[in-house]
C-alpha positions in Angstrom: 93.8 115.0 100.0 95.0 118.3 101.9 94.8 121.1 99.5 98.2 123.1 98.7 98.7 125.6 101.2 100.5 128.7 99.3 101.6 132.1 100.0 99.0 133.8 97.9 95.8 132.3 99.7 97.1 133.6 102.6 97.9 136.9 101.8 94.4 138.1 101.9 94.4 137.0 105.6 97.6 138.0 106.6 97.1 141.1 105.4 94.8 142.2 108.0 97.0 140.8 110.6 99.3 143.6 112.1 103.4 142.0 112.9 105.1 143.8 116.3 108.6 144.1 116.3 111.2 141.2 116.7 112.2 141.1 120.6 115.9 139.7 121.1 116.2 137.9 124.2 119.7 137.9 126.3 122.5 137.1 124.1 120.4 137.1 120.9 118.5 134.1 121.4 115.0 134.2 121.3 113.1 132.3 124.0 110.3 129.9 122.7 106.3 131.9 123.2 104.3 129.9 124.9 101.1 129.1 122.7 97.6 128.2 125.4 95.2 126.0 123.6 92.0 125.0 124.7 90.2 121.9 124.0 86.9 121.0 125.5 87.9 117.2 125.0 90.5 114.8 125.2 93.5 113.4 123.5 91.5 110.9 120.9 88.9 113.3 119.7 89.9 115.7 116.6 89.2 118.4 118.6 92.7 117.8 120.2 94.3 116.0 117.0 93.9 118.7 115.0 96.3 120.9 117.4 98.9 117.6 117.4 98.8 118.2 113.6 99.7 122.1 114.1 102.2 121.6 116.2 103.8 119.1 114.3 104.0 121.5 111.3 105.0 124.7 113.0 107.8 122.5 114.4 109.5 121.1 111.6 109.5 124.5 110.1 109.9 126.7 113.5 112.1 124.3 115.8 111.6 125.4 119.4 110.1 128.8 118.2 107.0 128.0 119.9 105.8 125.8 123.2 102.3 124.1 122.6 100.5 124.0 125.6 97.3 122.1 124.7 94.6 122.5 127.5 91.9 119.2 127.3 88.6 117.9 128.2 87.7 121.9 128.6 89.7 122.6 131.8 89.4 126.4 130.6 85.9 126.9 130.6 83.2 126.4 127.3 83.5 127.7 124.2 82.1 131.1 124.9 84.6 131.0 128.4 87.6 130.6 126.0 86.5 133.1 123.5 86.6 135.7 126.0 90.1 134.2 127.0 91.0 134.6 123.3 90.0 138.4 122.9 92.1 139.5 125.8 94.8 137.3 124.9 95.1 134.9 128.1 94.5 132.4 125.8 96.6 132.1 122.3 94.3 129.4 120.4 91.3 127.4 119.9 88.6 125.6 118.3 84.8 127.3 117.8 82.0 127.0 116.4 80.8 129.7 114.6 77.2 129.7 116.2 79.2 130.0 119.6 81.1 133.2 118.0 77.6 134.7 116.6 77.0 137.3 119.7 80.7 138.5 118.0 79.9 138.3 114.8 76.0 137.9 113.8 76.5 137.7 109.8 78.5 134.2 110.8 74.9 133.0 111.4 74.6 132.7 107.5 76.3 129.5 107.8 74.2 127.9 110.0 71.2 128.9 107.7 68.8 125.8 107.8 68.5 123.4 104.6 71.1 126.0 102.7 74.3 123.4 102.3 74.0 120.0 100.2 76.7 118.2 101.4 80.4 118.7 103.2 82.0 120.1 99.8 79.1 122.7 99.4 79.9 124.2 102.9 83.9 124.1 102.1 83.7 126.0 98.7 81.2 128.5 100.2 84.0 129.1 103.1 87.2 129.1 100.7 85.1 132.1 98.9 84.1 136.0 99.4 81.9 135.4 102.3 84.6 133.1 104.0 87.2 135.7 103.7 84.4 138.5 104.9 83.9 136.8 107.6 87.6 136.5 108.6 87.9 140.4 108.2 84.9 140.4 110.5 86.5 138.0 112.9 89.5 139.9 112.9 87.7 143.1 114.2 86.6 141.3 117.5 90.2 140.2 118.4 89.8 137.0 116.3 92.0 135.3 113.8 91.1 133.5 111.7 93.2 131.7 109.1 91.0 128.5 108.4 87.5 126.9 108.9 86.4 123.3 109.8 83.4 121.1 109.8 81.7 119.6 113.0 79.3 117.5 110.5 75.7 118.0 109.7 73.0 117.9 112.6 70.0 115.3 112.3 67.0 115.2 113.8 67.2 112.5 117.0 63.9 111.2 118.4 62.4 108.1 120.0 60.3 107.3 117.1 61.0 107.4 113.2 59.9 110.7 112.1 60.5 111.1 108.4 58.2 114.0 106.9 57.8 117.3 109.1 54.4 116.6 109.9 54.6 114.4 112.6 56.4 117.0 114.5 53.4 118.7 115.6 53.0 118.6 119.4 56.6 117.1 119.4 58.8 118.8 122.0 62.3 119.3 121.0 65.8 120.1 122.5 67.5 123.3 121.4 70.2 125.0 121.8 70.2 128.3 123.0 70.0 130.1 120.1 67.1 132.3 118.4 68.0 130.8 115.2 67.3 127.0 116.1 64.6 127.5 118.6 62.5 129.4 115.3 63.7 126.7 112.8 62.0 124.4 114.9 58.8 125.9 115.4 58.7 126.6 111.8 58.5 122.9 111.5 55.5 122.4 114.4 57.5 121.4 116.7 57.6 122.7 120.7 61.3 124.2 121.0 62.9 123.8 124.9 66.9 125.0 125.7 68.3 122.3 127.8 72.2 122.1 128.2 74.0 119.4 126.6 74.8 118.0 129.6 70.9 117.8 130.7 69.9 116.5 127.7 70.4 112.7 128.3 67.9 112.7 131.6 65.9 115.4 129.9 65.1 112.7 127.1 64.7 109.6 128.9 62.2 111.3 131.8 59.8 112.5 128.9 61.0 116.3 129.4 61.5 116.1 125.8 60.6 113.6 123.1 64.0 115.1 120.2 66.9 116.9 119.5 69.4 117.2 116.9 73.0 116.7 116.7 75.7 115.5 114.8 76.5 112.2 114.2 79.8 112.4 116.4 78.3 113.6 119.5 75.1 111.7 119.3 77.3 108.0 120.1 79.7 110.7 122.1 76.8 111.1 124.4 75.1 107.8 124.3 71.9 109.5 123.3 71.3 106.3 121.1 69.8 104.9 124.1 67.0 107.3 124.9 66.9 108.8 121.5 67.5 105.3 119.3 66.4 107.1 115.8 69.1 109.1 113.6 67.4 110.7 110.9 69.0 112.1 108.7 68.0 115.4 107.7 71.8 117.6 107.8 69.0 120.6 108.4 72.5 122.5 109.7 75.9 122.0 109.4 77.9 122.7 112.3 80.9 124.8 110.9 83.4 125.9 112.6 86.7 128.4 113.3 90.5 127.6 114.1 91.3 130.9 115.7 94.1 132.4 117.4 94.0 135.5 119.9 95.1 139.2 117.9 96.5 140.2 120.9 99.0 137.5 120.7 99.1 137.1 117.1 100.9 141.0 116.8 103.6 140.1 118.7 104.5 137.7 115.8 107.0 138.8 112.9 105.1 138.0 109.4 106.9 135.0 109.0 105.7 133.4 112.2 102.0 134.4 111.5 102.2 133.0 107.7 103.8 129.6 109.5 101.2 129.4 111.7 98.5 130.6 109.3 99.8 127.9 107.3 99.3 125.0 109.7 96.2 126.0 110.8 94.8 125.8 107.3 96.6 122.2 107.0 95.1 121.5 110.6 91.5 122.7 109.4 91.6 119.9 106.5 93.0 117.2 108.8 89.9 118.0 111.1 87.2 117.5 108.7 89.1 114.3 107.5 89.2 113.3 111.1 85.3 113.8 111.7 84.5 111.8 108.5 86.6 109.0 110.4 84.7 109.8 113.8 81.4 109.7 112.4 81.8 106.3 110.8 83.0 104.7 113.9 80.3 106.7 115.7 77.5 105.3 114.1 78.6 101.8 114.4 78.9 102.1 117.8 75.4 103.3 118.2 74.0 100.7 115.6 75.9 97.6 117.9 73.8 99.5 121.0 70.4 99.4 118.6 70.5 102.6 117.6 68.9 103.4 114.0 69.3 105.7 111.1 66.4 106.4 108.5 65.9 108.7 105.8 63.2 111.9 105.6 60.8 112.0 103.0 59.3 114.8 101.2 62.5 116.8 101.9 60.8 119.7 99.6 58.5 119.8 103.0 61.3 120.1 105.2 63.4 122.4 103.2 59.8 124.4 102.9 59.5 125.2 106.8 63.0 126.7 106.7 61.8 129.3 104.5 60.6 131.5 107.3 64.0 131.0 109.4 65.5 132.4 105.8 63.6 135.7 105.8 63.8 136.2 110.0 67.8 135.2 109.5 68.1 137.9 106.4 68.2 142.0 107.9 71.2 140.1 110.6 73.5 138.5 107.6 73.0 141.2 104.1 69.4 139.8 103.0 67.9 137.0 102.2 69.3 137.0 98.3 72.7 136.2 100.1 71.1 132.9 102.1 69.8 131.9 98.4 72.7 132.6 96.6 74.4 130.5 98.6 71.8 127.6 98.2 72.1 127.8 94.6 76.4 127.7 95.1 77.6 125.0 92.2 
């Protein structure tokens, strides 16, 4: 269930948000803004629902205020593409995740901290917190705001064999993506780290260029990698989190009231996303279980949580020390 949206938990955020003054078009009418938002896929994935959602909020409250222009299958360019677009304002909105948005802001990395977050309500009560609203104050000062988080889903461990306990990674070569963070995680763990695009990674693993890679559950039957990689296994080493961000530019040309509206149904938006993901995964992994695909469970996780240690300490100096990373392990 959709947690109450009220004035109060948004008054921290809107705070730092700064309101231009009301423009009066001819005859004291006000024309309806055009809001840009990109989506790097279509119409059925909750990367695109969610913005349905928002607009059907901001419309029942705002009628013909605003014109939703919602951008798919990434015709504007990838997530770091449309970030730039965001900062200068050519685009209003969009979807990120937050390891995309970590050359902005390195202490987001903290959230993609490896083996820190039990499960799906760990990460959410660690983002409606103190370091969720830091980081939106932190956001804020790169031209990005931020009134809500969502969740992409764990990532698991993919590979042509059953690898349960970290030790059978040695000599293992993995796909990464290009980030210091993952490519020492995996190291940390024996394993033989290689960036390949996303779009690579399909040929990369079925010609022997790599033997893994990890990913969420979504992507992995988005992808067919169930067919060169056929073993899920679930680790959830890193959950993929998430912004729903709009461009400052834009957002100061708003009157308070139209930023709390919005602020408002991008929060409701966030919450219908991570609903819609649960849904996604589900169907996800019965589609790659009717192809053959399999999922199996890690052993000795104490062993896998162990190699991650390192990552911890290298990860610490970037995001306010390596007590923050456990503190946020040890989050009831």
């Amino acid at each position: 269930m959709t947690a109450p949206i009220t004035r109060r938990s948004l008054s921290g955020f809107l705070a730092a948000s700064v309101a231009a003054p009301f423009v009066l078009r001819s005859g004291g009418a006000r024309a309806a803004t055009t809001i840009t938002i990109s989506s790097l896929l279509g119409a059925d994935k909750p990367e695109t629902k969610i913005w349905f959602k928002v607009k059907e909020i901001v419309d029942a409250k705002l009628p013909g205020r605003f014109d939703f222009r919602i951008v798919q299958n990434a015709a504007l360019g990838g997530e770091k593409e449309v970030a730039e677009g965001i900062r200068l304002g050519s685009i209003q909105a969009s979807l990120s995740t937050v390891s995309a948005m970590s050359s902005w802001v390195p202490e987001s990395q903290i959230l993609d901290a490896p083996f820190v977050f039990r499960d799906a309500g760990h990460v959410r009560r660690v983002l409606e917190g103190q370091i969720g609203n830091e980081l939106k104050t932190k956001f804020a000062a790169q031209n990005f705001i931020v009134p809500g988080y969502i969740n992409y889903g764990a990532r698991h461990l993919l590979a042509k064999e059953a690898i349960t306990k970290p030790a059978q990674l040695a000599g293992k070569r993995i796909r990464v993506i290009q980030s210091p963070l993952h490519t020492e995680l995996w190291k940390a763990l024996g394993a033989n780290p290689t960036p390949i695009p996303i779009t690579e990674t399909y040929n990369a693993l079925q010609t022997g260029v790599v033997d893994m890679m990890d990913l969420t559950k979504s992507a992995y039957a988005g992808f067919k990698l169930y067919e060169v990689v056929p073993y899920l296994i679930e680790t959830a080493h890193i959950w993929a989190t998430g912004v729903v961000y709009f461009s400052a530019p834009f957002w100061k040309t708003l009157k308070s009231s139209e930023q709390e509206v919005l602020a408002a149904a991008a929060l409701e938006g966030a919450h219908h996303f991570d609903a819609l993901i649960v849904e996604d995964e589900t169907a996800s992994m019965a589609k790659a279980a009717a192809a053959g695909g399999k999922t199996v469970q890690p052993e000795d996780r104490p062993a896998w949580e162990a190699g991650a240690r390192g990552v911890w300490a290298a990860l610490g100096p970037k995001v306010g020390g390596v007590d923050k990373i456990e503190a946020i392990a040890k989050t009831a």
